[in-house]
C-alpha positions in Angstrom: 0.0 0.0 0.0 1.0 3.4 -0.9 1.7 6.9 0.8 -1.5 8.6 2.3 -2.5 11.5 0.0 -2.8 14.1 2.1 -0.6 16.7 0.9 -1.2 19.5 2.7 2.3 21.4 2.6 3.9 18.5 3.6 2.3 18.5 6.9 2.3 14.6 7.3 -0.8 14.4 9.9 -2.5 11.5 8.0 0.5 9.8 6.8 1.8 9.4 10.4 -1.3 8.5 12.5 -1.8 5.8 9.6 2.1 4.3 10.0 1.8 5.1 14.1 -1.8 3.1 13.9 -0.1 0.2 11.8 2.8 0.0 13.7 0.6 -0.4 17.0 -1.5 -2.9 15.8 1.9 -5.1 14.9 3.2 -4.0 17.9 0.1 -5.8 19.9 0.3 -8.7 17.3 3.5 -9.3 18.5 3.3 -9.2 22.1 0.3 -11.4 22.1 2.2 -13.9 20.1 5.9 -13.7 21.8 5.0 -13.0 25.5 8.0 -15.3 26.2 11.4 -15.0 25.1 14.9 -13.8 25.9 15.7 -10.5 24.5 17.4 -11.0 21.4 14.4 -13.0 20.4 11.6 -9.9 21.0 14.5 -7.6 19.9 14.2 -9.9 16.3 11.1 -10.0 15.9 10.8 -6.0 16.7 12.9 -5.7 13.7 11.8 -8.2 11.4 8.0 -7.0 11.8 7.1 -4.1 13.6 10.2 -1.7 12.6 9.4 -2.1 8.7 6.0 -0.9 9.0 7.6 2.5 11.0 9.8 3.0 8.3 9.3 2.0 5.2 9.6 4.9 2.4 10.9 7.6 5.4 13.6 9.1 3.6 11.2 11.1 2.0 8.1 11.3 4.4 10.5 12.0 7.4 7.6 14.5 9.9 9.8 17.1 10.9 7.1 18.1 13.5 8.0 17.4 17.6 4.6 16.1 18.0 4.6 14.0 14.6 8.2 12.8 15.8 6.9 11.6 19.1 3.6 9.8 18.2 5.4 7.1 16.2 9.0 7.3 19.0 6.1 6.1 21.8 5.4 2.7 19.3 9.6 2.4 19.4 9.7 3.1 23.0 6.7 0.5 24.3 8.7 -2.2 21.8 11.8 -1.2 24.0 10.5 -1.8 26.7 8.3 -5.0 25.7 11.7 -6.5 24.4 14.4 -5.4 27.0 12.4 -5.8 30.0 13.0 -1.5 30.8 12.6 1.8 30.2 16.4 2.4 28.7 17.3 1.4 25.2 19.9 1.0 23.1 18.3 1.3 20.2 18.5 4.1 17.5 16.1 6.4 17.6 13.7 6.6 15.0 14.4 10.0 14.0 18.2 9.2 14.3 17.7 6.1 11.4 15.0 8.3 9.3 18.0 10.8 8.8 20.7 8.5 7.9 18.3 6.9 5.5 17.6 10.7 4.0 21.2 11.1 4.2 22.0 7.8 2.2 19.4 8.8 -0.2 21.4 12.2 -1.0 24.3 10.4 -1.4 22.8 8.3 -4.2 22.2 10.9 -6.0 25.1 13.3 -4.9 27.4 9.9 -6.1 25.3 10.0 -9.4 23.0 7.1 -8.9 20.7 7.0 -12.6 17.0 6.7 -9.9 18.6 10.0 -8.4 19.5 11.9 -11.5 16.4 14.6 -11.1 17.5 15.6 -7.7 21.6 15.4 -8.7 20.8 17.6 -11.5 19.7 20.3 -8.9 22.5 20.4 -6.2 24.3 22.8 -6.3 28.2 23.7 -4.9 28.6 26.5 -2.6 30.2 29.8 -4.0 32.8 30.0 -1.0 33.8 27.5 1.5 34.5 28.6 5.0 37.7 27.2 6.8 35.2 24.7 9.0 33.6 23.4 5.6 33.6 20.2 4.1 34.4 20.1 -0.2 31.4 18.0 -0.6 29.3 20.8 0.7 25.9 21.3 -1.0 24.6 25.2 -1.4 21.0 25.6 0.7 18.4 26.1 -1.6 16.2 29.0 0.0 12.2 28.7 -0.5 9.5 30.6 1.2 6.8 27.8 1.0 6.7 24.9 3.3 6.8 22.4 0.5 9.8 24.1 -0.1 11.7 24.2 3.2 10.3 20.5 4.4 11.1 18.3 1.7 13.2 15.7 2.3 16.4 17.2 0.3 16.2 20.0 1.8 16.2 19.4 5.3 18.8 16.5 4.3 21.3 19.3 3.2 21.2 20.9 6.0 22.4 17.7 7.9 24.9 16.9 4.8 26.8 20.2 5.4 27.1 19.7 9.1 28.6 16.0 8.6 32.8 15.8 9.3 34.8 15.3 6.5 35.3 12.1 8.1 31.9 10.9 7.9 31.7 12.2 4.0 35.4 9.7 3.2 36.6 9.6 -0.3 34.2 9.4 -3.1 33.6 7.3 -4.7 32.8 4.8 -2.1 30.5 1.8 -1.4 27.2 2.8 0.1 27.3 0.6 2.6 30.8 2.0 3.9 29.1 5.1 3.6 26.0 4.2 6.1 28.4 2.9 8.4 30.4 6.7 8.6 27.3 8.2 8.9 25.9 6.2 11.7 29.7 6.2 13.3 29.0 10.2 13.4 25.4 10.0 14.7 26.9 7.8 17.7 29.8 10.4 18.2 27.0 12.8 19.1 27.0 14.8 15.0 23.2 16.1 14.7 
């Protein structure tokens, strides 16, 4: 099944009650039916059914609202907690994995992947680079609407720019290499 089509400035109201709804009803699915079992079992089974449902296609949906952000963190946290037996985790967050998948996503295209080639074809470099700068730094693009200043690229250049050198490596590179960087930095505390 498909995106909701409520397009509303990119507000994604209806597209997040409908993933937060889906992912509670798998959520309850799965603590009927695995009420016992170590940890590395629910912590499986968390990730094999209930954490597809949370994110599948959020690269480009990603809510950047607090509120929308927190209605589908509570499903994460009560699976936590169903699977580690406490209120601390040591899972990702889901914001933290929706942002390195919008940040792998840029780097397919910034790396010249063909499905990508509409969005390359738009980034721009920089006039100037500061002394703090990465070379791989994208210019903002500056909009006025919300469709504008929400979308997914957007708000994914904004993290792009703010990534160490480190993180970015030599191009080209593998994308999984890449991922692994960019989750390296997200551990080291890079927001």
């Amino acid at each position: 099944m498909g995106f909701n089509s409520g397009f509303k400035g990119l507000n994604w109201v209806d597209q997040v009650n409908y993933t937060a709804q889906k992912g509670w009803k798998a959520l309850h699915f799965v603590m009927r039916v695995r009420q016992k079992g170590n940890r590395n079992t629910k912590s499986l089974v968390y990730t094999s059914l209930e954490s597809p449902v949370l994110e599948y296609g959020s690269a480009c949906w990603d809510p950047c609202i607090e509120g929308q952000i927190n209605v589908l963190g509570r499903v994460q946290k009560k699976a936590a907690e169903f699977a580690n037996y406490t209120n601390d985790s040591d899972w990702e967050t889901l914001a933290q994995r929706r942002t390195i998948e919008s940040l792998y996503a840029l780097f397919k295209a910034y790396s010249g992947e063909w499905a990508w080639k509409a969005i390359r074809d738009r980034l721009r470099r920089p006039y100037h680079l500061s002394r703090v700068d990465h070379v791989r730094k994208i210019m903002d693009r500056k909009h006025r609407t919300g469709i504008g200043k929400y979308s997914f690229v957007n708000r994914t250049i904004k993290y792009w720019n703010q990534l160490a050198a480190e993180a970015l490596g030599t191009f080209p590179c593998k994308p999984k290499i890449f991922r692994n960087r960019v989750r390296k930095a997200f551990i080291n505390g890079v927001k």
